[in-house]
C-alpha positions as CSV (number, residue, x, y, z in Angstrom):
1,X,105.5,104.3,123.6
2,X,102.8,103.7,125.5
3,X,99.3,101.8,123.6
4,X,96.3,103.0,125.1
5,X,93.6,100.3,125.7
6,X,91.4,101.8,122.7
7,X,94.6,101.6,120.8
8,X,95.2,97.9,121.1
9,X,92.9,96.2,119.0
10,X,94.4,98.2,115.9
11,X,97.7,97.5,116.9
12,X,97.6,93.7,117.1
13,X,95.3,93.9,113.5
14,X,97.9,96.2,111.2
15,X,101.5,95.6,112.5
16,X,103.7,99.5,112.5
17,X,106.5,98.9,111.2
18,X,108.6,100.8,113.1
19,X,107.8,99.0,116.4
20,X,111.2,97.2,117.3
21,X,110.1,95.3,120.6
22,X,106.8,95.5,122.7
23,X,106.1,95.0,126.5
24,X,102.4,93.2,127.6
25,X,102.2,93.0,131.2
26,X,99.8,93.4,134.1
27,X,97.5,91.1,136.2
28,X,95.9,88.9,133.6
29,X,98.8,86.9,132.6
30,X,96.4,84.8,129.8
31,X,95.6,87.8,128.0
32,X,99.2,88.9,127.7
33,X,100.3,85.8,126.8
34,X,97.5,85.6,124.3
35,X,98.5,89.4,123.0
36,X,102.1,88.3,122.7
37,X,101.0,85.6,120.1
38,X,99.6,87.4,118.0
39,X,101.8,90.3,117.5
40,X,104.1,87.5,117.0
41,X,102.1,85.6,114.4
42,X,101.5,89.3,112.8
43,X,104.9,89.9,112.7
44,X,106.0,86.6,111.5
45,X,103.1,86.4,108.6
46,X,101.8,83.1,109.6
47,X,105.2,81.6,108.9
48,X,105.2,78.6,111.1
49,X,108.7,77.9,110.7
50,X,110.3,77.1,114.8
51,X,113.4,79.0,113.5
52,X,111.6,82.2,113.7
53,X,110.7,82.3,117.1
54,X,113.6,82.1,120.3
55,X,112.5,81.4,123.4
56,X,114.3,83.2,126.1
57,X,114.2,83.3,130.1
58,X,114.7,86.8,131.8
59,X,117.2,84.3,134.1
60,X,119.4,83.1,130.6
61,X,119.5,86.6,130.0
62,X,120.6,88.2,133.4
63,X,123.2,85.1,132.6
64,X,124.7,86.4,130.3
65,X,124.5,90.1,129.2
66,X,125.4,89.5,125.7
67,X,123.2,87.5,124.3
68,X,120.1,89.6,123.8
69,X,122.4,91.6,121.6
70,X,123.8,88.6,120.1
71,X,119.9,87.2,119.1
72,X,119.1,90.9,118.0
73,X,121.9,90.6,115.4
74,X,121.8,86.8,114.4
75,X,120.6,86.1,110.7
76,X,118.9,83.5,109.8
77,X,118.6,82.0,106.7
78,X,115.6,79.7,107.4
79,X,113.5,82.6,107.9
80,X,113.1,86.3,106.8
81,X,112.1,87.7,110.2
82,X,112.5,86.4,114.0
83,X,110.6,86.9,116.9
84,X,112.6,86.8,120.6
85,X,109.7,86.0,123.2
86,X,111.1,86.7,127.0
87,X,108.7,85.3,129.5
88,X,108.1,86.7,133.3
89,X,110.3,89.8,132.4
90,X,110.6,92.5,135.2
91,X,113.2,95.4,135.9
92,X,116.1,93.0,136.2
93,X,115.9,93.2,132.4
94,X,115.5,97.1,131.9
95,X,119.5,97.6,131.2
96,X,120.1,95.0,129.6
97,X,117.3,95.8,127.2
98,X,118.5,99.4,126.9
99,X,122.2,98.1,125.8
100,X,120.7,96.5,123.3
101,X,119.2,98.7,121.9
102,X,121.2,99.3,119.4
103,X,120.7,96.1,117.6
104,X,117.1,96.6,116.8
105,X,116.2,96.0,113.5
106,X,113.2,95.6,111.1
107,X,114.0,91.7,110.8
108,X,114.0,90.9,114.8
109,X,110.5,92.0,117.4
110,X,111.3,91.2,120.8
111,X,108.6,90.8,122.7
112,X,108.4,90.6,126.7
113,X,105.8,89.4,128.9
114,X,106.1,90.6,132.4
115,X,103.3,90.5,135.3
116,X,102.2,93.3,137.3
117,X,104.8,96.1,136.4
118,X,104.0,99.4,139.0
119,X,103.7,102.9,137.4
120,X,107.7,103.1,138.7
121,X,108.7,99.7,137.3
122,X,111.6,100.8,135.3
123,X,111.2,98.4,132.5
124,X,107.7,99.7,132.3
125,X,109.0,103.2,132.0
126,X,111.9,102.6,130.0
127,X,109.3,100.8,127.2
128,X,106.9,104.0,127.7
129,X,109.2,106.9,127.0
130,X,111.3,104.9,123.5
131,X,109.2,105.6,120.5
132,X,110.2,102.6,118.6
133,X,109.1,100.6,121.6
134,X,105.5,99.5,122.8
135,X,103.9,99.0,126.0
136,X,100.2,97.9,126.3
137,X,98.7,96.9,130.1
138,X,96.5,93.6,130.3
139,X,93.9,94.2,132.7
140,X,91.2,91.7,133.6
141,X,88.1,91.7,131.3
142,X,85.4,94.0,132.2
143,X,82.0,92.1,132.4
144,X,80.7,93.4,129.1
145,X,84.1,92.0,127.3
146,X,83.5,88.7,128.8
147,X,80.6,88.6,127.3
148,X,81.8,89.9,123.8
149,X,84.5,87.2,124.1
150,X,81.8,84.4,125.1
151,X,79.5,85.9,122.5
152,X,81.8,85.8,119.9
153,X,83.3,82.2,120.8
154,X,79.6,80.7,120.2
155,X,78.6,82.1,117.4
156,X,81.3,80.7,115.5
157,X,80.9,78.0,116.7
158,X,77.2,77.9,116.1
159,X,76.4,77.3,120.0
160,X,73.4,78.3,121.5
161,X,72.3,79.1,125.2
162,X,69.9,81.4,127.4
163,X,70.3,84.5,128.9
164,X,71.4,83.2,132.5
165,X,73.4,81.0,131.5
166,X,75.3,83.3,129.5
167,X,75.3,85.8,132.1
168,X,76.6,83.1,134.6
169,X,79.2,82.2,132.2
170,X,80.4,85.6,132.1
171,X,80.4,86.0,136.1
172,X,82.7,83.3,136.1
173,X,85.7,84.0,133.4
174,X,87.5,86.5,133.0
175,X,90.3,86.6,135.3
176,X,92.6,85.2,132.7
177,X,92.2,85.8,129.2
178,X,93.4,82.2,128.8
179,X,91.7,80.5,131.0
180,X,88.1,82.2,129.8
181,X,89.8,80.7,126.0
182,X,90.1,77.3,127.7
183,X,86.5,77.0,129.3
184,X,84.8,78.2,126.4
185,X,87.0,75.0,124.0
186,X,85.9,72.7,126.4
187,X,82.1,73.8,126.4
188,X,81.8,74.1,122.8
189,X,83.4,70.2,122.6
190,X,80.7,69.3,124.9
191,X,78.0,70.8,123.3
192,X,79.0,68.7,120.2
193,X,77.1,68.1,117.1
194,X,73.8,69.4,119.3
195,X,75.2,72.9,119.3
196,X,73.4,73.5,123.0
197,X,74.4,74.3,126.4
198,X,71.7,74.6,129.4
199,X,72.7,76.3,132.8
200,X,73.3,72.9,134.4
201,X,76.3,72.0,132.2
202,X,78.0,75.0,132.5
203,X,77.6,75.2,135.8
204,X,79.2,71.4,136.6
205,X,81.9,72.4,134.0
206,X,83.0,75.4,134.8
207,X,82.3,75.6,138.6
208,X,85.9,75.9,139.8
209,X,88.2,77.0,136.9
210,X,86.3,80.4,137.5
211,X,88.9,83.3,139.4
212,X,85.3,83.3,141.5
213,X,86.9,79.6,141.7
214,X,87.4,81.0,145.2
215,X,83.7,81.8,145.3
216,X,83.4,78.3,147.6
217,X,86.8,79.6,149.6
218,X,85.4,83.3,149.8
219,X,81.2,82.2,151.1
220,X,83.1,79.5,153.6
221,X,84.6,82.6,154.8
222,X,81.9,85.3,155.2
223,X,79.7,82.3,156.0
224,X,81.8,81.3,159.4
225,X,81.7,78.3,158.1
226,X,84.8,76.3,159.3
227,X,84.3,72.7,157.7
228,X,83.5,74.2,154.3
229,X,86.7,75.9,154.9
230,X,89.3,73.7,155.5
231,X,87.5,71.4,152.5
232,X,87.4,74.4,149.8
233,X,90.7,75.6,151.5
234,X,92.5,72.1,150.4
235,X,91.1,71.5,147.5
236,X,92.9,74.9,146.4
237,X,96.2,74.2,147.8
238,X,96.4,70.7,146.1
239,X,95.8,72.4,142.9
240,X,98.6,74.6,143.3
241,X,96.8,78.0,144.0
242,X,99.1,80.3,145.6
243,X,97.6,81.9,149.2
244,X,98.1,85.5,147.4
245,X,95.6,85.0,145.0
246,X,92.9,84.2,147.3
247,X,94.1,86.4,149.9
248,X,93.2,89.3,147.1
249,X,89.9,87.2,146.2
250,X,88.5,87.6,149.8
251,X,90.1,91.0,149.7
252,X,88.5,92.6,146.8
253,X,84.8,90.6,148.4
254,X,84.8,92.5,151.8
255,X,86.1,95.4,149.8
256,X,82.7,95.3,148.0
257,X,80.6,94.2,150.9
258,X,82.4,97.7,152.9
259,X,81.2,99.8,149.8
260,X,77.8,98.0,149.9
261,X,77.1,98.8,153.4
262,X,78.0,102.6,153.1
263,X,74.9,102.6,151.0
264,X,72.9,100.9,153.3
265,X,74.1,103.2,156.5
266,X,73.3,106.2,153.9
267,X,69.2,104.5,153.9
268,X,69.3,102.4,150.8
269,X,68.0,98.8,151.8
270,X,69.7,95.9,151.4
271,X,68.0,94.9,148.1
272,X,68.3,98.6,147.1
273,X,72.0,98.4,147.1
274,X,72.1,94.9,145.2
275,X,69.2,96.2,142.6
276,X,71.8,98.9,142.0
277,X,74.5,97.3,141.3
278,X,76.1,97.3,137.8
279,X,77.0,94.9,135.9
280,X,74.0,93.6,137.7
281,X,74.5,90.4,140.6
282,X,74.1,87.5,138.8
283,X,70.5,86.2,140.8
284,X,72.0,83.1,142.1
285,X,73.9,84.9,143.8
286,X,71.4,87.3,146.0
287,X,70.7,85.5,148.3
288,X,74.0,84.7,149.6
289,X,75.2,88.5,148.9
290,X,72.0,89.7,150.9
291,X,72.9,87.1,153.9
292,X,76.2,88.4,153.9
293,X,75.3,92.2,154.3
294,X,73.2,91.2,157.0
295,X,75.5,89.1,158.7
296,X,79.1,91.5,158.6
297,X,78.6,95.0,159.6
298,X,81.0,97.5,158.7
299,X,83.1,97.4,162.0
300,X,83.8,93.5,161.1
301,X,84.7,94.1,157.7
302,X,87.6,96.6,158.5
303,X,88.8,93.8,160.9
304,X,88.7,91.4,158.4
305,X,90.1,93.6,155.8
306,X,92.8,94.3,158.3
307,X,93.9,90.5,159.0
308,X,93.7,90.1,154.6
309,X,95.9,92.5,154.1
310,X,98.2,91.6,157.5
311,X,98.1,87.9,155.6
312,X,99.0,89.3,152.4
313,X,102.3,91.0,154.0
314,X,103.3,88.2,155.5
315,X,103.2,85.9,152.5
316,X,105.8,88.4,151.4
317,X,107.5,89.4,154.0
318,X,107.5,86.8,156.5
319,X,109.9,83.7,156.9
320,X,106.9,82.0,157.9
321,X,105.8,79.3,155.2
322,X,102.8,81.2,153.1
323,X,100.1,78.6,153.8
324,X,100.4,78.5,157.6
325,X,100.4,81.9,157.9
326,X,97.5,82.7,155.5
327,X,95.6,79.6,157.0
328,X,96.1,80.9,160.5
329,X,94.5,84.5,159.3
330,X,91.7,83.2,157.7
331,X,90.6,81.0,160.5
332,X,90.9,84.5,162.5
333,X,87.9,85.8,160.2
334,X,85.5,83.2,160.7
335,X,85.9,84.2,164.4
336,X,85.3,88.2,163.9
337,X,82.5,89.4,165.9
């Protein structure tokens, strides 16, 4: 059964009792992950009790192609219900899901968190056709839910804080439902017992655990700027980030800059196009978006859109190590002309 997004909220609030197992999946891995815990903790009543709640791996699993049904039908008699959490699921789990069907019951909720899952994943499908199943799609948080989220945080925690900087915060979270959860702890321990945040300390705190923590990465690029490149570029790799996400970061930029300048070929001005743009640009950043649409014409941004996307294939494809190869392309775009 498939939860539409108006639909969540209620869902995770009033549990249905005839929901046996539930899928979250989709790009914001936080949000599912934050999603899954609380049907959980719904499920469970509160009960705290590490005998409810298994742990599984989709690889223990695949392992062996009994024990989902085994879990399914354990009792236990430390708690009245059980929750079986599978993290990272994808289609390798589909049949063995489907097999085990049959040992659903009102005192077990599976729950699966899976990542992107296409419209012909077949776990996806599977979870979307059974009607004592639930799917529900994580997508990143629109602008105004950041800001409900942020909003929301504060308040109850009594903080208070302008306009801009609320309207930076929100420019900056919201790739990851947990990650935005994160930020906001840490700036509500920092406001302390004075219950007050200015611009300039959310600005040095949350500069770069933003998904715009490729902002740097992304104006280095459309800047031409090779120094602030290999720095910014470094910085990310030694943290872990994986050259696919900000291969999609740089991506889903020139993708806007391409849009932006099809209004301006139409006879919108530059500042036309960024005055129209909704949610608005937040104004520290117009300058660098207006030096940016004069400095890449559309020409140049299908080139560079074409060596993204060539880099993002070859992360995947390739047997060439990911962070040569996406390196190597975006050294390529400082040098369109």
């Amino acid at each position: 059964m498939k939860i539409a997004p108006k639909l969540v909220e209620p869902f995770l609030t009033k549990y249905d009792n005839a929901t046996r197992a539930a899928l979250f999946f989709g790009p914001d891995a936080g949000l599912a992950r934050d999603r899954a815990k609380r049907l959980a903790a719904l499920f469970l009543c509160g009960n705290q009790d590490p005998f409810a709640l298994a742990e599984l791996t989709e690889a223990q699993l695949t392992a062996d192609g009994a024990l989902l049904a085994d879990e399914l039908s354990a009792i236990s008699m430390m708690a009245p219900k059980r929750v079986i959490m599978v993290r990272d699921g994808g289609d390798k789990l589909t049949r063995i899901v489907e097999s085990a069907a049959s040992c659903f019951n009102d005192a077990v909720l599976l729950i699966i968190c899976g990542d992107e899952l296409p419209t012909r994943s077949s776990l996806r499908q599977w979870f979307e056709k059974e009607p004592s199943v639930a799917s529900i799609a994580c997508y990143r948080d629109e602008m105004r839910d950041v800001q409900d989220v942020i909003r929301k945080a504060f308040d109850a925690a009594g903080i208070q804080t302008d306009r801009d900087t609320m309207e930076y915060l929100a420019g900056q979270l919201g790739n990851d439902r947990y990650v935005t959860y994160q930020e906001l702890e840490k700036l509500i321990t920092y406001a302390g017992e004075e219950k007050k945040l200015r611009f300039e300390d959310v600005q040095a705190l949350v500069d770069y655990n933003r998904e715009t923590s490729f902002d740097d990465l992304v104006n280095a690029v459309a800047d031409r700027n090779l120094q602030a490149l290999e720095k910014t570029l470094t910085m990310l790799l030694r943290e872990g980030t994986q050259p696919v996400a900000y291969l999609r970061a740089l991506q889903r930029y020139f993708n806007r800059l391409y849009a932006m300048q099809a209004q301006v070929a139409d006879g919108s001005s530059i500042e036309q196009v960024i005055g129209s743009m909704r949610p608005p640009v937040f104004f520290r950043q117009v300058p660098i978006l207006t030096r940016h649409l004069h400095q890449w014409k559309t020409d140049q941004i299908v080139k560079a859109l074409r060596l993204l996307i060539n880099a993002e294939l070859a992360c995947k494809t390739s047997d060439l190590p990911m962070v040569p190869a996406s390196s190597r392309r975006l050294l390529q775009i400082t040098q369109v002309r």
